[in-house]
C-alpha positions, 0 to 999 in steps of 0.5 A, a space after each residue: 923058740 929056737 936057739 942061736 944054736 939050732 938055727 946055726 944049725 939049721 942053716 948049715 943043714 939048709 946049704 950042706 952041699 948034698 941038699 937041695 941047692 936053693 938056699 945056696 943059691 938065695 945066699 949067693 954061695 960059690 958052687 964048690 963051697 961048704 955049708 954056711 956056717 954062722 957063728 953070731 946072731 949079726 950074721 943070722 939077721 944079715 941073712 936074706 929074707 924068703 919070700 913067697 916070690 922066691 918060692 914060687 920061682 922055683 918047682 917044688 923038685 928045686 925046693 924039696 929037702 927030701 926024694 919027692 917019694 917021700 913026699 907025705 902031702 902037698 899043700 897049696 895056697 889059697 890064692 885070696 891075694 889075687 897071685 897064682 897059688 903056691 904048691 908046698 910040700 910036706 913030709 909028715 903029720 905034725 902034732 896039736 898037743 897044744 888043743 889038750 888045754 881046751 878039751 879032751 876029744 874023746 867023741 867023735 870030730 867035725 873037721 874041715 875037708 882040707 886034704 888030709 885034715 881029718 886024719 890029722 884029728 884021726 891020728 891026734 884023737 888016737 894018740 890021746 886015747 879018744 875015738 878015732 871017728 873024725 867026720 868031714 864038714 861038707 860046706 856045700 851041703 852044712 845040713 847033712 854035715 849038721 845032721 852027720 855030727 848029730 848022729 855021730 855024737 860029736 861035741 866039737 869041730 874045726 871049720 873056717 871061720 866062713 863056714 861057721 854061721 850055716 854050720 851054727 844056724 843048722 845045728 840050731 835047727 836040730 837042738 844040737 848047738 848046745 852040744 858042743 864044747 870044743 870049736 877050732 876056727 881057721 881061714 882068717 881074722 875073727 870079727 868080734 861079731 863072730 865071736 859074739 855069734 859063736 857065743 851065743 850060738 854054742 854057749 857050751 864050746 870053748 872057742 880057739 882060733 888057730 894060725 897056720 899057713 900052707 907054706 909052713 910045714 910045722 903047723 901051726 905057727 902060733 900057739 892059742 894062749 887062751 880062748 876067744 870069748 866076747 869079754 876077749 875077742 883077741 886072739 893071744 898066740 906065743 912062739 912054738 918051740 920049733 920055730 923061731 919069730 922075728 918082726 920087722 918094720 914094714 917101712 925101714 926092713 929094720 927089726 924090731 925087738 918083741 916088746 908089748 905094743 911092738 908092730 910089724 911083718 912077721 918072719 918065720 923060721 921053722 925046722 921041726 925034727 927031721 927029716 922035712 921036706 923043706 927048712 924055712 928060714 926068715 919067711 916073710 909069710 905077709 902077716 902083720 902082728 902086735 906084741 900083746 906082752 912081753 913076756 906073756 905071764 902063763 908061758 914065759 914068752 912073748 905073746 902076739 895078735 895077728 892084725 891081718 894080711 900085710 897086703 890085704 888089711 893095711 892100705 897106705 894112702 896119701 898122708 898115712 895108711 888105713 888099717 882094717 883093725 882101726 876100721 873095727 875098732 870104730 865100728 864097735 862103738 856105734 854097736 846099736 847100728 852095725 857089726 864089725 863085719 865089713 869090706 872097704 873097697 878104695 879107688 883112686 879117680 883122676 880129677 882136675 885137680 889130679 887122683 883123689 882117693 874114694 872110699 866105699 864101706 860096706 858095713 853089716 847094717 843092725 838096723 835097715 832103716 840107718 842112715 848111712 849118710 851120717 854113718 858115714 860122717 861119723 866113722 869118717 871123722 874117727 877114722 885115723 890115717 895118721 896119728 893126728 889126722 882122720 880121713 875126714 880132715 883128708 876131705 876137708 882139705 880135698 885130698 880125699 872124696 867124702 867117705 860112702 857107706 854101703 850094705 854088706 852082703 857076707 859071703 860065707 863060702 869064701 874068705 873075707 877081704 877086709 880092704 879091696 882096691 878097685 880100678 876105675 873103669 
């Protein structure tokens, strides 16, 4: 990660008077002072903390580092948390020398047709002396992308995690699965059903999942520290050394030291070398995380997993919270009877006795003839909201409705929601 020096640095570049005024004015710096110098790491942690809110009340001419000439790209947000997307500028491809651990791309290349992203794999096969064929993944259309790898030859490609089983059921089709080595899955969490399906479906592929953000122009921001497999269906992430990782306690704001078990929001700050468009320090980027070792014994760092979105797989209730990686957790153990996919839509509804909460669990059935009624009792009375409490002694005590389950239709064209609040009409 970076140094107490290179951050030091970094802000005193990010509030020099001659850039761009929004750090300073985030820091509250009089108009005709310097650049902020740190000389501590009390002061760095006293520094305030970025947020998507404070981007966004900016245009990207406020927040731009460098001539909006030299912009190379323009990434924006995919909007899954119901806000308007955020528009983040980008000066230059940045490098993927970490997938050499996991395969030699000398063939051509199926990538996903984010803007730019088959010239990034162009551009890395080239410098690694492979073919600079780089094929695009058309998700509207996953037999001819199928059909487009198989004549090309490809023997890996990148999608998003949704887009992965109409790719796999195509290639099955043409006997190409079998074909490939080397998968890259982005967009969100995998579910241990996935990873299951992957397995089997490419049994040949190295399977790794990337973390990266659109508002973080020095992608990616965790490095794989090994592959997804049935066996270890967690993804493994260490810092990358142009960034600089902090976790913070989502209740007190608090920092928290990266020890193995440690939990909380992620902040990132990142400066690869210059010049960028925009330095980012202390993001909030809204993902939650937990220190899986400290340090990881391959790469002498901490190493994290990613729970999931802070705002969107974490739902606080009343007498604790509900998490979506507690809901996988106990799905996995009735795994005759379902999946880990799932979707839990939650509702308060005002009763005589004021709002009770409701939940519905849409759960990907193995079974069609499941009794979801006793499902329903079972995960209730495991499902934890506090240490030694379960949602089901919430119903017992009135506090909440009795827990439903559902038949969940997965959507493979969007990105999943794992836990959705509703509003009663």
């Amino acid at each position: 990660m970076l140094s107490p020096k290179d951050l030091y640095a970094l802000v005193a570049h990010a509030t020099h008077p001659g850039n761009s005024s929004f750090y300073r004015e985030l820091y509250g710096l009089p108009q005709d002072s310097s650049a902020l110098a740190l000389h501590n790491m009390e002061e760095w942690r006293a520094l305030p903390i970025l947020s998507k809110d404070a981007l966004s009340a900016k245009t990207l001419a406020e927040r731009t580092f460098i001539p909006l000439a030299d912009l190379d790209h323009i990434r924006v947000s995919s909007g899954t948390s119901g806000k308007p997307p955020l528009f983040s500028p980008r000066t230059r491809v940045r490098k993927m020398d970490y997938r050499l651990r996991f395969h030699d791309f000398k063939k051509p290349f199926l990538a996903y047709t984010i803007p730019l992203m088959p010239h990034w794999h162009e551009r890395f096969q080239k410098e690694h002396g492979g073919s600079p064929h780089v094929l695009c993944h058309d998700p509207r259309h996953p037999r001819a992308s199928a059909k487009l790898a198989a004549a090309a030859g490809a023997d890996a490609f990148s999608v998003f995690v949704y887009h992965v089983r109409d790719l796999g059921e195509e290639m099955k089709v043409l006997g190409t699965n079998v074909n490939i080595r080397f998968i890259e899955v982005a967009g969100e969490l995998c579910s241990r059903a996935q990873i299951h399906y992957m397995h089997d479906t490419f049994p040949n592929a190295t399977i790794v999942q990337s973390y990266a953000s659109g508002e973080v122009e020095d992608v990616h921001i965790g490095m794989p520290c090994r592959p997804l497999t049935p066996e270890e269906p967690i993804a493994h992430y260490h810092p990358k050394e142009s960034h600089y990782l902090e976790i913070l306690d989502k209740e007190t704001g608090a920092l928290i030291e990266p020890q193995a078990g440690a939990e909380g929001d992620l902040l990132v700050t990142s400066y690869p070398e210059g010049p960028a468009s925009f330095p980012l320090i202390r993001y909030r980027i809204g993902d939650t995380i937990r220190v899986l070792e400290s340090p990881c014994a391959e790469h002498d760092m901490w190493s994290f997993t990613v729970l999931g979105r802070t705002d969107m797989d974490f739902a606080k209730i009343p007498g604790g919270i509900i998490r979506a990686d507690e809901i996988a957790r106990i799905l996995n153990s009735f795994p005759d009877i379902v999946t880990d996919n799932f979707e839990l839509h939650c509702i308060e509804r005002i009763t005589g006795q004021g709002p009770r909460l409701h939940l519905t669990l849409h759960v990907d059935i193995r079974e069609h003839t499941a009794d979801l009624e006793t499902l329903a009792r079972d995960i209730s009375s495991h499902l934890r909201v506090s240490p030694d409490f379960t949602y089901a002694d919430g119903v017992r005590l009135g506090r909440y409705g009795a827990l439903q389950c559902a038949p969940f239709a997965m959507n493979t064209k969007i990105k999943a929601r794992r836990i959705v609040w509703d509003t009663d009409s």
